[in-house]
N, C-alpha and C positions, 0 to 999 in steps of 0.2 A: 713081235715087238722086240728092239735090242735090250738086251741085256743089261741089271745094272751095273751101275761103275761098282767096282771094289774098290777098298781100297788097302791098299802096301805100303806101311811107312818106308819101307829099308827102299823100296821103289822109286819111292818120291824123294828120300835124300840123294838116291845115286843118280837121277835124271832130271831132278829141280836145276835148268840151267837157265842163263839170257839166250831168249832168244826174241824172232818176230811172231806177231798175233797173224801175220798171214793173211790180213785184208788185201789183199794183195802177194801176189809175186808176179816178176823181184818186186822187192818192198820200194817203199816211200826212199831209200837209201840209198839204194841204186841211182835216184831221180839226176840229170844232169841239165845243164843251160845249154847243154846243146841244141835241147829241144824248148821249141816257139811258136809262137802264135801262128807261124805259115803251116806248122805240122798240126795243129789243134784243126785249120780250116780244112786243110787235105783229108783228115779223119772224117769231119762232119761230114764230106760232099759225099764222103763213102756210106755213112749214115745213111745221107739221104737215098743215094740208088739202092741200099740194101732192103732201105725201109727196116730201119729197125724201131722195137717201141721202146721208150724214153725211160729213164728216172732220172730226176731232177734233186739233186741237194744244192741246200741256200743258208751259207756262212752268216749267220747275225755275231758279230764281234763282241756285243755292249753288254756289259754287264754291270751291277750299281755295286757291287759289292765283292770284293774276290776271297775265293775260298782256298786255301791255304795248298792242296794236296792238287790241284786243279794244275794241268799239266796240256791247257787245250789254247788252243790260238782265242785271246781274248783282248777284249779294251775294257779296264775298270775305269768307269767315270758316271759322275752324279746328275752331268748335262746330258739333257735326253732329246735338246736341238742336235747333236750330232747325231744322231740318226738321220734325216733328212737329205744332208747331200749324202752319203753314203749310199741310201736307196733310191736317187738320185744316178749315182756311179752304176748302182746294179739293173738299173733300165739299160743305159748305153753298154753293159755287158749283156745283155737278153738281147737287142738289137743285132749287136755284133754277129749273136751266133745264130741268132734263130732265120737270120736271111739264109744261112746255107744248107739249114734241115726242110724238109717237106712238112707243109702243113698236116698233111694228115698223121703224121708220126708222134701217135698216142703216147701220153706220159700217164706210165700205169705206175709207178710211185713216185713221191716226194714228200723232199723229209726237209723241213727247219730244225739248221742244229747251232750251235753257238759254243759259247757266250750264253745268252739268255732271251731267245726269240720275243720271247714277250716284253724285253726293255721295250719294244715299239709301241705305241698305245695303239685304240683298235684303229684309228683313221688310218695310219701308218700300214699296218697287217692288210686292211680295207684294199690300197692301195697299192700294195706289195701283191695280193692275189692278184688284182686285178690286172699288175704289167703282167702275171705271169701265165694270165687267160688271154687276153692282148697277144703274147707273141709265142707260148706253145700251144700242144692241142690238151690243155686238161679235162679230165673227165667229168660230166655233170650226175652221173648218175648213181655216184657214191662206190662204183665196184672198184675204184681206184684204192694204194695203201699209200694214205696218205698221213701223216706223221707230224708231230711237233715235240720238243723236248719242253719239258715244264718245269719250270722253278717253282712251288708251290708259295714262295715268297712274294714270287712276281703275278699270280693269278687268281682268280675270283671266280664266282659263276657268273657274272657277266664275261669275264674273258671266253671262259669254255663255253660259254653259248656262243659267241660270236666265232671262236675257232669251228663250232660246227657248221656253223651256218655258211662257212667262206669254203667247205668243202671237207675239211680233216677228219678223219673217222679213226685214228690212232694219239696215242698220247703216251712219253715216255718221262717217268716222273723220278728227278733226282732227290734222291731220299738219305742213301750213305751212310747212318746211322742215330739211333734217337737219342742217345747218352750224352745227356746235354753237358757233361765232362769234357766229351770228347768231341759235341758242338763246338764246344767254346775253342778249345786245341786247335780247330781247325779254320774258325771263324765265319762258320756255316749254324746258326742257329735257327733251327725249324722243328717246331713241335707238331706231335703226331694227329692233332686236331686241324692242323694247317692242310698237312698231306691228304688227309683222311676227306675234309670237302673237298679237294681239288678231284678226288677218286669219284664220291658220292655224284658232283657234279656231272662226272665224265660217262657215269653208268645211266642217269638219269635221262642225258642227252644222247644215251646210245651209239656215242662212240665205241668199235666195239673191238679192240685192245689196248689195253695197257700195261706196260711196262714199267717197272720199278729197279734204279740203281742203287747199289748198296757197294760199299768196299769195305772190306777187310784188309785189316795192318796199318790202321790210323794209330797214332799216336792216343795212350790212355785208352784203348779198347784194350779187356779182357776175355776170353772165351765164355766167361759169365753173362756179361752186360749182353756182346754179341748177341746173344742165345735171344735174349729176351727181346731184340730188335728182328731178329729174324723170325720170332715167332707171333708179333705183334703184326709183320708186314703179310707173312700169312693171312692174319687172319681178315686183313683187307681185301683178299684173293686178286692178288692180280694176274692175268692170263700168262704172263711171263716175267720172267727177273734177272738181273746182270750181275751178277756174284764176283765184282775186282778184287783183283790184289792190288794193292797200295803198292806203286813203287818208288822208292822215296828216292830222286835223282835231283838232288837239289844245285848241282854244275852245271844241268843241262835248263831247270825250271827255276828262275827266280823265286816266286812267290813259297817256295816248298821251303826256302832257309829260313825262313820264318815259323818252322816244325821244330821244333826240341828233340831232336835224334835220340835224346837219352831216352822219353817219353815215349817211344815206337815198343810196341809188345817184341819179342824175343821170335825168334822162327819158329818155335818149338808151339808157341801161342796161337800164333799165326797157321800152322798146321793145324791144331785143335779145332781154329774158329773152323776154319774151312770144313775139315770131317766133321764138325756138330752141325755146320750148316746143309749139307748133302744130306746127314741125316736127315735132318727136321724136315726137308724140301720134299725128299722119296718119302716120305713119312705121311707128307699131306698130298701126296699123289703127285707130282712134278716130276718131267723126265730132264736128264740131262742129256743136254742139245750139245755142248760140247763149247772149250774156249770160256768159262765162266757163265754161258747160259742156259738157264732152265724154263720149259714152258708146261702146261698143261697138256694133257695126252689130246686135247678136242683143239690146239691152237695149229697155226697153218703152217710153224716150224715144223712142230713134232712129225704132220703128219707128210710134210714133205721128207724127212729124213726117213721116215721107213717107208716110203715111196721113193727112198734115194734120188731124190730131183732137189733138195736143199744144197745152197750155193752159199759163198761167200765173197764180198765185195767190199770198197770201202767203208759203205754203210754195215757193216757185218753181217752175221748172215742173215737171206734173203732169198724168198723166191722169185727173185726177181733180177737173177745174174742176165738174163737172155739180153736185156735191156743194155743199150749205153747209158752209161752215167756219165749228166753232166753237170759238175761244179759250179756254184754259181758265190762269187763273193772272193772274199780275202782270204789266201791260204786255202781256197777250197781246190779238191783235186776231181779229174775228169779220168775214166775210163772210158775208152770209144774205140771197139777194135781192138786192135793191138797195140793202141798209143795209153801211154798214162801220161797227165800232165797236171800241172798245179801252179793258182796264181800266186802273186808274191803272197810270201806272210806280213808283208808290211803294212801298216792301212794306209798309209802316205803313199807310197809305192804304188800300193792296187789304185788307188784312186787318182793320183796323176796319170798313170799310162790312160786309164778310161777317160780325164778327162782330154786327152790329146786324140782320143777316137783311136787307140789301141787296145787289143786283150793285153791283160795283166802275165799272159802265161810266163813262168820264170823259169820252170826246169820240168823234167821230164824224163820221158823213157820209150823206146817202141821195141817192143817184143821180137828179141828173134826166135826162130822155132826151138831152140833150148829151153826158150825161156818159155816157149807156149808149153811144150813137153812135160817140164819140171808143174807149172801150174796146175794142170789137170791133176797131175798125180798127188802134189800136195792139196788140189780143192777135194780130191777125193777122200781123200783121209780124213782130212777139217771135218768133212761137211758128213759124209758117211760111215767112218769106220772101216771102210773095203775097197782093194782096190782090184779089179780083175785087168790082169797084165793083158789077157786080147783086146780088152777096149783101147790099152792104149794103142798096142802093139799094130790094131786097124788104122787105128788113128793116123800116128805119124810116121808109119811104115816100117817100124825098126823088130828088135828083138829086144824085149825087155831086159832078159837077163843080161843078153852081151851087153847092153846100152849102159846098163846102170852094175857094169860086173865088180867094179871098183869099192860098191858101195856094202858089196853083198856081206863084207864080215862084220858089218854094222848090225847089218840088218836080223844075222844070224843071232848075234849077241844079244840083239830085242828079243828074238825069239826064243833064246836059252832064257831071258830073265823072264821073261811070262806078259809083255808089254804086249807082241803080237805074235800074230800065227804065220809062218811063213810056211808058201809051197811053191809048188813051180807052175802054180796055174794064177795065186794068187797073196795080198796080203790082208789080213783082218786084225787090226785092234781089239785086244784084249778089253773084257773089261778091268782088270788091272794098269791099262795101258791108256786109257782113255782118257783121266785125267792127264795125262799126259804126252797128248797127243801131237803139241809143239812138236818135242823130242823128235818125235819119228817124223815129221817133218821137216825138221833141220837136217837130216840125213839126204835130206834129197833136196837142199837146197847149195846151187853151187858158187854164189856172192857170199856164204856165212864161214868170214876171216875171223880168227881169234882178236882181231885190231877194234871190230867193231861189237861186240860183245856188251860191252859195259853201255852201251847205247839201247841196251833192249832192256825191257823187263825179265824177272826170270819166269819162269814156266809158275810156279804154285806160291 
């Protein structure tokens, strides 16, 4: 079993930096308009003769209500007829692409994220499964991971019975915290009776994970309050849980000026929340998975990461990198090969190209083998903690050390601070180093300019 995290305050002041979460490299930032719909088709045809298996994500935009801190491609609106042509736009984008995949090319996960999946009512979702039985190969036999994000505002047990029934055997429920102080600050009011059926519901029907999001560094949270919100979600035991940091970027997020800056707890706070939270988590038996999340020692993260076969992708991580991912909706992004691609973020935008019987795709990326190089090395770390230089050194035919020689005083410096282990066969994260792990991955990434820095979250 890996080791737990330690933890080092003097560690995490001198390497709490901005950087990227790493669903991706190069990241979403790199993305350019150079790349189009003609390179998205080119990727799929390769799809099809490679025969690969599928994951499908599907952008729901709508949501009734917006939450202050919420920093995700959304549409707040109270009319729930717009949904209609929009799922409407998202058939003529299934169309588009699923002519040039192969029918048999299983889609072993899919995930509904938003916005608020459930703004649909069930006829809508009804229907929404059904283009997406219509024109991929989905699974009937439940061993798919199949997913939904939950607003426990937006759901009932009538809903999560029908989410089982259309196929979903995952559920990932935004919760963030119960300090209805810090509800209100945020403009997310949900009480722990709310969350608590939508769980009972999900157990009931045998769905069988669930996920719980929670942030730390909201505005009016104290490492007190915190405490009692993470020991409350405990004790709902969900299989896994997303531990954010709040990053309060309100130039780049509208809806976040709407936060009282003064009203954000202190760093110093925001440290505490976090180590009392790792406590509590290792406390009740949860491993840390790495990136802000924790699962049970029996969930299919955990036991991929010490089986070192745990991946990360858009959808974070995943056993289920082997797969292309394809985006499906407004803003949504596609991994396929070596191309990354993403529709507009507009809903105007996405929705007139489709209705002119065009993809949406607005910008993008195709991997040169720099970029595949740097990937492995940083999915390794992410994902594992370890990285053996022969795998890559087979890999891409190079010599690690010389390849990446520029890097090594960096690297050295981790290894003098207790971050990681360095040798010349291999490198291992620390468990001092773990939470940390961005850090050592921004070492090895070679798009990370001081220009764009202010554009990321920081590390803790």
């Amino acid at each position: 079993m890996l080791d737990a995290i330690r933890w080092d305050t003097d560690l995490i002041r001198r390497y709490d930096l901005a950087g990227p979460r790493y669903t991706s490299y190069p990241t979403a930032m790199q993305f350019n308009s150079q790349v189009g719909a003609f390179d998205l088709l080119h990727a799929l045809r390769d799809s099809r003769k490679a025969q690969r298996p599928l994951s499908l994500y599907v952008h729901i935009p709508f949501c009734a209500n917006i939450c202050y801190y919420c920093a995700c491609n959304k549409v707040i609106t109270k009319d729930r007829s717009r949904a209609l042509p929009y799922l409407q736009r998202l058939e003529q984008e299934m169309q588009l692409i699923a002519c040039h995949l192969a029918p048999n090319q299983r889609v072993e996960q899919l995930h509904f994220g938003g916005g608020t999946p459930t703004f649909l009512n069930h006829d809508e979702l009804r229907q929404l499964m059904a283009l997406l039985r219509k024109h991929f190969n989905l699974l009937d036999d439940d061993s798919g991971d199949y997913g939904i994000e939950i607003d426990p505002r937006e759901a009932d047990w009538s809903t999560m019975g029908l989410l089982r029934e259309l196929g979903f055997n995952r559920v990932s429920i935004g919760l963030q915290d119960l300090d209805p102080a810090v509800q209100r600050a945020v403009n997310r009011l949900q009480s722990l009776e709310e969350t608590r059926a939508v769980i009972e519901a999900a157990r009931t029907l045998q769905f069988r994970s669930i996920n719980i999001d929670l942030i730390y560094g909201l505005p009016k949270q104290t490492p007190e309050h915190f405490a009692r919100t993470v020991e409350e979600v405990i004790s709902l035991q969900p299989d896994r849980l997303s531990v954010f940091n709040y990053a309060h970027l309100p130039e780049r997020f509208m809806p976040q000026r709407r936060i009282n800056g003064n009203e954000l707890p202190a760093p110093a706070e925001k440290l505490e929340m976090l180590q009392r939270t790792i406590e509590q988590l290792t406390a009740a038996g949860y491993r840390y998975i790495g990136m802000d999340h924790f699962a049970l020692p029996d969930d299919e993260l955990a036991i991929a990461q010490e089986e070192s076969t745990l991946q990360r992708n858009f959808q974070g991580y995943t056993t289920h990198g082997h797969c292309d991912l394809i985006g499906l909706g407004v803003s949504a992004i596609s991994q396929i090969g070596d191309l990354y691609c993403q529709n507009s973020s507009d809903l105007t935008q996405y929705q007139n190209a489709l209705a002119g019987a065009q993809l949406a795709t607005s910008r993008g990326l195709v991997c040169n083998t720099d970029d595949r190089l740097r990937r492995e090395v940083i999915q390794q770390l992410i994902c594992n903690f370890s990285l053996k230089f022969e795998d890559i050194e087979k890999a891409f035919n190079i010599d690690f050390r010389g390849y990446f020689n520029e890097l090594w005083p960096d690297l050295q410096e981790m290894a003098d601070d207790g971050l990681i282990q360095l040798s010349a066969e291999a490198i291992t994260v620390l468990p001092a180093g773990r939470l940390l792990v961005r850090s050592v991955c921004m070492v090895f990434d070679a798009y990370l300019g001081q220009q764009n820095r202010q554009r990321f979250s920081r590390v803790i």
